[in-house]
N, C-alpha and C positions, 0 to 999 in steps of 0.2 A: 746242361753241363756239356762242354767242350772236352777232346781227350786232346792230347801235348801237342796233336799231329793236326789241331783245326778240325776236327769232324765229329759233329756230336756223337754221344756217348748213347748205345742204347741200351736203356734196362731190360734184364732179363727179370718178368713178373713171375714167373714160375718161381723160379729162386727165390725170390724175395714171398711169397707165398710161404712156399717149404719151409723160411727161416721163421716166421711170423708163427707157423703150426708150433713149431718147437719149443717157443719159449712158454715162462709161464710167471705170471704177476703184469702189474702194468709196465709199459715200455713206452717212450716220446723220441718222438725225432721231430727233426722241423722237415725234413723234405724225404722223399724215397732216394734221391743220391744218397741222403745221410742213412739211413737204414740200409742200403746196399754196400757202404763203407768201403764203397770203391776208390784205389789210385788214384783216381782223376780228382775223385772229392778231397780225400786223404792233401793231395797237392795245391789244392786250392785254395784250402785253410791254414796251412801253411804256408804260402805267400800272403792272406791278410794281416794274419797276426805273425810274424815271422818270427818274434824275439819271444814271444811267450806263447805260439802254442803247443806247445807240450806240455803246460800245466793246464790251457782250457779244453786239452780231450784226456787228463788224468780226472776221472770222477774226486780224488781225495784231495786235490790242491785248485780245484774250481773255485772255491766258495772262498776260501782263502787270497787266493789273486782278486776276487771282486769286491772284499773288505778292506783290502788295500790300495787299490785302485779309486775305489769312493772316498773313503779318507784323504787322500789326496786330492782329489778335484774338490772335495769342502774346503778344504787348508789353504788350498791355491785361490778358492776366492773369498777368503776370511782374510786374506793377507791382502788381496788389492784393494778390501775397504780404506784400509788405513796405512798410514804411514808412519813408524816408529822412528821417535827421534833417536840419535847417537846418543848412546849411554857408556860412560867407563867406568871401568871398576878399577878402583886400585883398591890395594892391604891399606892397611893398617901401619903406619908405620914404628908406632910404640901400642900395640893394643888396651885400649882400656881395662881397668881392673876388676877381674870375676867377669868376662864378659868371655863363653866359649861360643864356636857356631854351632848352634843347632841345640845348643841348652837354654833353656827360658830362666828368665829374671822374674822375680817376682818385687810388685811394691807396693806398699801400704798406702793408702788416699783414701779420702771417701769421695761419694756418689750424693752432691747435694738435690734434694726435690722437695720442691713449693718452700725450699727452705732450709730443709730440716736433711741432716747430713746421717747418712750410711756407713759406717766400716767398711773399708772393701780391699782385697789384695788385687791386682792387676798383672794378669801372666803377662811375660813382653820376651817376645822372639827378635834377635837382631835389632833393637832398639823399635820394634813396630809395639804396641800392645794388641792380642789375642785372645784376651779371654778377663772374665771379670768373676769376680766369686769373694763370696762372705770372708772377714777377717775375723779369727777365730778370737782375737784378744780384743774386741772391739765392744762395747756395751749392747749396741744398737745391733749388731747380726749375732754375733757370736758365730761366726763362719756360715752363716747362711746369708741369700738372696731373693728377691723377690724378682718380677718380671721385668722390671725396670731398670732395674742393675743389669740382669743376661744380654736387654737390649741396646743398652749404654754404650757399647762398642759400635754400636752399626752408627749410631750420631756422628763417632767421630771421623768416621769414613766417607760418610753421607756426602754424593758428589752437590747433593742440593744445598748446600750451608752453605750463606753468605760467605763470600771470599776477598771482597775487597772496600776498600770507605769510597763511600759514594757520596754525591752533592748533587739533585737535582736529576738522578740518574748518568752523572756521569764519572765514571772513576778518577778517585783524586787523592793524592799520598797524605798518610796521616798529617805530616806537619801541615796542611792547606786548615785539615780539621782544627788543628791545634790553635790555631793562628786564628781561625773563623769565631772559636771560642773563644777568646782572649778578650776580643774585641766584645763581643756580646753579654760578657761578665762584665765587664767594664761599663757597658752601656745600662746594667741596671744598679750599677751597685753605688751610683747615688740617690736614689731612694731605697735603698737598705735590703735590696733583693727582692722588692716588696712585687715585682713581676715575675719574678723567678718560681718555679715551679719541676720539681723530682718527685717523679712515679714510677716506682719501682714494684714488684711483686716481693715477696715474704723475704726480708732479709734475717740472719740472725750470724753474718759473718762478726766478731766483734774487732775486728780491724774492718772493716767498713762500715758498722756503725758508725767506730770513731771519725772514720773519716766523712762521711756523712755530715756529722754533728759538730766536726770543726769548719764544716762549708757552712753549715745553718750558722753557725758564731759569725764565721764573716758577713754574711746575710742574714739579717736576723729576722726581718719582713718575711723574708720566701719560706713553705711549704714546703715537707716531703708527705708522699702521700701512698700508703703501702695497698695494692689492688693484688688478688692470687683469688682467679676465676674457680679454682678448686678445691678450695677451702672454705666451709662456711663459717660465717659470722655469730652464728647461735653460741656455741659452747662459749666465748666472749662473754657473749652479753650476759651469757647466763651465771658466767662468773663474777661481773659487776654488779648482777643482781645478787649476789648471793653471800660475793665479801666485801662488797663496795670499791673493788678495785681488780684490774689484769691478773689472775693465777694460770698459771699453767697444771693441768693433771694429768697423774700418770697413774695406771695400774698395775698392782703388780699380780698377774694369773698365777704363778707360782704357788702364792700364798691362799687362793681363792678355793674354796670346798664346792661353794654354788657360784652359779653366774649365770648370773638374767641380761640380757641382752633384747635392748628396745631399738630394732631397727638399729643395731650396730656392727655393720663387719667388721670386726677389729681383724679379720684374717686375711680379708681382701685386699686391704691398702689402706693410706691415712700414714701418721707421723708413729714409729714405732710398732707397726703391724710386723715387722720381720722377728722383732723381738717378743712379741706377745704372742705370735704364731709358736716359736721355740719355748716359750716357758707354760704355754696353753698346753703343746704335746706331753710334754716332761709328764707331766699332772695325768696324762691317757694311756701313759704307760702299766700294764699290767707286771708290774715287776714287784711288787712289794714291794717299795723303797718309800711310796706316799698312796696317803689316800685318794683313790679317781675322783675327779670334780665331773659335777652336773653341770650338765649348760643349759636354758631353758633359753629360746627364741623368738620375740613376735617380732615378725617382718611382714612389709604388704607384697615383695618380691623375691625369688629366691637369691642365695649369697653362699659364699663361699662358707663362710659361719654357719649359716642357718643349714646348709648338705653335712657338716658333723652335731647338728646338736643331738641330746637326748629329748628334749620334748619339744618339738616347734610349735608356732601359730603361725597358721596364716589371717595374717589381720590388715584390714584397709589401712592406707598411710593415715589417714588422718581421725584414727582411732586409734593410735599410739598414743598419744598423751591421754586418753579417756582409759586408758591400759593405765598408765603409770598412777592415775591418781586411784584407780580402784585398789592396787598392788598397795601405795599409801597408805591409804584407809585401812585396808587390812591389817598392818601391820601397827598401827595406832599411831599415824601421824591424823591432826586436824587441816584435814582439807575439805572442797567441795564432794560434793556426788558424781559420781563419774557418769555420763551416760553413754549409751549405743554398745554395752560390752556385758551386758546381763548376760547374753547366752555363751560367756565363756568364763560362766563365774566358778566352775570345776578346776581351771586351768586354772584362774587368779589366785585361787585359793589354796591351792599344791604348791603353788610358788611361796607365796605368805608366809604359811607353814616351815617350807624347806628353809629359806631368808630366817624367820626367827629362831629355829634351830641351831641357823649357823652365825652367830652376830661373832663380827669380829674375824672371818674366816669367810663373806660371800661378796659379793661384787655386781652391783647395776651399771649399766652405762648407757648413754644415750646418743642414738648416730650422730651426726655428725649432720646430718640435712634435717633433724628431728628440730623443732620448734623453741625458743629459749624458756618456755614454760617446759616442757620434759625435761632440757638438760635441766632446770631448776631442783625437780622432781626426784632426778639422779640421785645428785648432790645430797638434795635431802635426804632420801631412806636411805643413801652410804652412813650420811651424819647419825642418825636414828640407831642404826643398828650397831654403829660402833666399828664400822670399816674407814676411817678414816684415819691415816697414820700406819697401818695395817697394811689392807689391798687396796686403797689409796691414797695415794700420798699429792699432796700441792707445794708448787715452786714459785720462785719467780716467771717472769715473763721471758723468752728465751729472746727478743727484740728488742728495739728503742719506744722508750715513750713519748720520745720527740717526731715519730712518725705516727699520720692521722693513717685509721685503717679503717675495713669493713664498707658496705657499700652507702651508708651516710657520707664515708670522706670523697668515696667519688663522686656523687652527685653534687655533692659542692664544689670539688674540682670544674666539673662539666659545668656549672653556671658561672665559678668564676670565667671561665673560659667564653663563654655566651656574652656575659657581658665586657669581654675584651679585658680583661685586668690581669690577664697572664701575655707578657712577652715573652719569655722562653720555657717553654715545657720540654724536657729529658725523658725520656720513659726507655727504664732497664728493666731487660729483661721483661718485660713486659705484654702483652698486644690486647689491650683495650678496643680496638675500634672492631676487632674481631669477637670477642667474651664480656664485653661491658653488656647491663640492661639495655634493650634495645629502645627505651623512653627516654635514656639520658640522649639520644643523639649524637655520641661522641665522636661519631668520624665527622658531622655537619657543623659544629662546635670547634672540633680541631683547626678546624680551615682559617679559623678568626683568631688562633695565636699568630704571635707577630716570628719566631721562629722556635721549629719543631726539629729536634733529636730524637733520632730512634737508635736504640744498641737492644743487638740480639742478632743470635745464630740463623735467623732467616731472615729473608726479604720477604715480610709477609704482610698483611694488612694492613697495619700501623705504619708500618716502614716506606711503604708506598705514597703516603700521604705526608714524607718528613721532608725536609729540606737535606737535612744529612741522616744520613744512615753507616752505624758504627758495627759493624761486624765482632762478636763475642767469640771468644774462644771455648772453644770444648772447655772443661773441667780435666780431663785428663791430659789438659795443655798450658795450664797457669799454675800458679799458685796463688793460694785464700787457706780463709780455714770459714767454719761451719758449725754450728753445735747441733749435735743428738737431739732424738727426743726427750733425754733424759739431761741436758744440758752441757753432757760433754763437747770439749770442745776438740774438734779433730783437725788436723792442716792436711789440708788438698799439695798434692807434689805435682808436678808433672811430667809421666812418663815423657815427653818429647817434644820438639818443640812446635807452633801453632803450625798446621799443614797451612792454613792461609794469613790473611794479614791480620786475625783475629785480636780482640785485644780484653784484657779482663777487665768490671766491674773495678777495682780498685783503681786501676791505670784511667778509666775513664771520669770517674770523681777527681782525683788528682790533677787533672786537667781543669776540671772544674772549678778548683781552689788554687787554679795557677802557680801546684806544683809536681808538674810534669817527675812520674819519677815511675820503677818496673814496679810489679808486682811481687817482685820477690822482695826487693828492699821494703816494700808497704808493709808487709805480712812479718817479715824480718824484726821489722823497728818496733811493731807493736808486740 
């Protein structure tokens, strides 16, 4: 260190000694100039930092100046990443009605899944929506949500959602689609749609059945062909087995004293879990209002159901139905002998018991991945004991029976397709080449339609392998309508309009039957 006059500067150690004796706890400097807190040093740090420092030799605004300082140099190169386009704001010049800033709107829609449609109200800040939650006047939640619904909002944000109509991978304006269609309806619809071919996943919108079902009239040759990867086909079959025809069942927990549960989450998810979740609890309230229901459990894996029952089993999957038919027996149905469940014949037998006790007041059900011999089994001891009508009740079929389903219809799809007798396949909503049996072959089979549509919120498997690809809009961006698990029919609104070039299920049938027309009028008119 230099003093003002060119001549270094010497330390006196003695001093700087003396000063060191004196203090007391720990003390840091970076150099013996700075310890000696000499003029010269004093002076020198004030020509580096000239404008600030008297806050970096104030111990109390140190820390302060270097949190602000770091902030800034983050900020400064967060902003040369990018380039924000010019944005204006103008008012409003007649404000819409009930619309304040910074107060949320709320609106009634539901939340369709594999099908089957949700009550939901939708918070919406400044025309964006925010938040999703149970509609309290609604069959289906009764103002609760399941996981599906709370994540329903991030879909519609989702930078990854298809955004525009493609052909071949290349962007191209609806009407190119429109036009592409026209011709290709026309090219089969002299043999009577008989190449034609729609594969959709679970519908039960009933303004798109219709519409549906008046394409199949124009074409009366062509197929629709309903595939949904997360639905099994048991409880079906098990119902054609049982009333010789499509029922739909529903339970009511409410009404249930006992409930045996074979391999069924009804708490985890499935068509109506949000609602059977809320009238399951009602029933475990200790308030004296109703009697507490028992739950008894056999599962081969843990479940949301089986962590509250009162008696679980754990039992291999495929001693479920060797369960149901011992549980039978017991109870005086003529069935076979059960085997491989002798050493849980304490359990079978408590259940038995509780079941005959309660006839008319108990409830069996069978998962949903369980075998069509257990659902059969179900059915039965409900029928037996006089729960039918009661804590279960049967409906119609919530779908079209002019749509083939279940995984028979797609393998017949897949060999139509193998042997070339489909020229145009549609798939909504859908991705088969992804969730099909991997024996049907269906992306090597797809290749040998003469032309493939894909519609859906992503560019994903299927879509890849389309000629066109139809971009679907969010659900909180059309309008439709959907029915409940209990058959209600609810209409879908749309808070806002498609963030991309999205377009609904309804708009794209329409097109189908060459007549291009919105969504809102489709839904309107029916």
């Amino acid at each position: 260190m230099k003093s003002s006059t060119g001549e270094p500067t010497r330390l006196d150690v003695t001093s700087l000694r003396e000063r060191l004796r004196d203090q007391r706890g720990p003390a840091l400097w970076r150099s013996l100039e700075q310890l000696a807190d000499t003029e010269e040093f004093r002076s020198f740090v004030a020509a580096e930092f000239p404008a600030q420092a008297q806050r970096l030799l104030d111990p109390v605004d140190r820390r302060h100046f270097l949190k602000l300082m770091g902030a800034s140099l983050a900020l400064a190169g967060v902003s040369a990443c990018t380039r924000q386009p010019e944005e204006k704001i103008f008012p409003y010049v007649k404000a819409p009605e009930y619309v304040v800033p910074g107060k949320p709107l709320f609106f009634a829609t539901a939340m369709p899944l594999a099908g089957v449609a949700t009550g939901v109200l939708v918070e919406s800040h400044d025309g964006r929506p925010t938040k999703i939650e149970g509609n309290p006047d609604h069959p289906a939640s009764l103002g609760a949500t399941d996981c599906f619904a709370q994540a329903a909002i991030l879909g519609l944000y989702d930078p990854d959602r298809s955004q525009t109509v493609r052909n071949a991978g290349d962007i191209r304006p609806w009407s190119a689609f429109v036009g592409a269609m026209e011709r290709a309806m026309e090219g089969v619809r002299a043999g009577g749609g008989a190449g034609l071919r729609l594969l959709t996943g679970a519908v039960t919108s009933p303004s798109l059945v219709q519409q549906i079902e008046r394409l199949l009239a124009q074409f009366p040759q062509a197929r629709w062909v309903q595939h949904e990867a997360a639905v099994a086909d048991a409880a079906r079959q098990a119902a054609r087995l049982a009333f010789g025809r499509d029922v739909e069942t529903r339970y009511r927990f409410d009404r249930a004293d006992v409930i045996v549960s074979l391999d069924a989450d009804f708490l985890g998810g499935g068509a109506g879990s949000v609602r059977y979740a809320r009238d399951f609890a009602r029933r475990r309230r200790i308030d004296g209002a109703a009697q507490r229901n028992r739950l008894y459990v056999a599962e081969p894996s843990p479940s949301n159901t089986g962590a509250v029952a009162d008696h679980r089993l754990p039992l291999r999957g495929e001693l479920v139905e060797e369960l149901a038919l011992a549980i039978a027996a017991r109870i005086g149905l003529p069935v076979r002998t059960a085997q491989g469940v002798d050493a849980h014949g304490k359990w079978i037998a408590a259940v038995a018991q509780d079941l005959s006790a309660h006839r008319g007041r108990s409830l069996v059900l069978a998962g949903a991945w369980q075998s069509a011999a257990t659902q059969v089994l179900a059915l039965a001891i409900n029928e037996h004991l006089g729960n039918a009508g009661h804590t279960v009740e049967y409906s119609e079929p919530m779908g079209s029976g002019a749509a083939a389903s279940g995984a028979s219809a797609l393998r017949e799809l897949a060999e139509e397709m193998e042997a070339g007798a489909v020229e145009v396949l549609v798939m909504v909503d859908t991705n088969p080449v992804y969730d099909a049996p991997a024996d049907l072959r269906f992306a090597e089979r797809l290749a040998k339609v003469g032309l493939r549509v894909h519609f859906g919120q992503y560019d994903d498997e299927s879509a890849e392998l389309c000629h066109w690809h139809v971009p679907a809009a969010h659900f909180l961006e059309t309008w439709s309508d959907a029915r409940a698990y209990d058959g209600t029919t609810t209409i879908l609104q749309p808070l806002l309009a498609p963030l991309y070039e999205g377009k609904s299920a309804h708009e794209l049938v329409a097109v189908l039957a060459g007549e291009p027309r919105s969504g809102h009028d489709i839904v309107r008119a029916y």
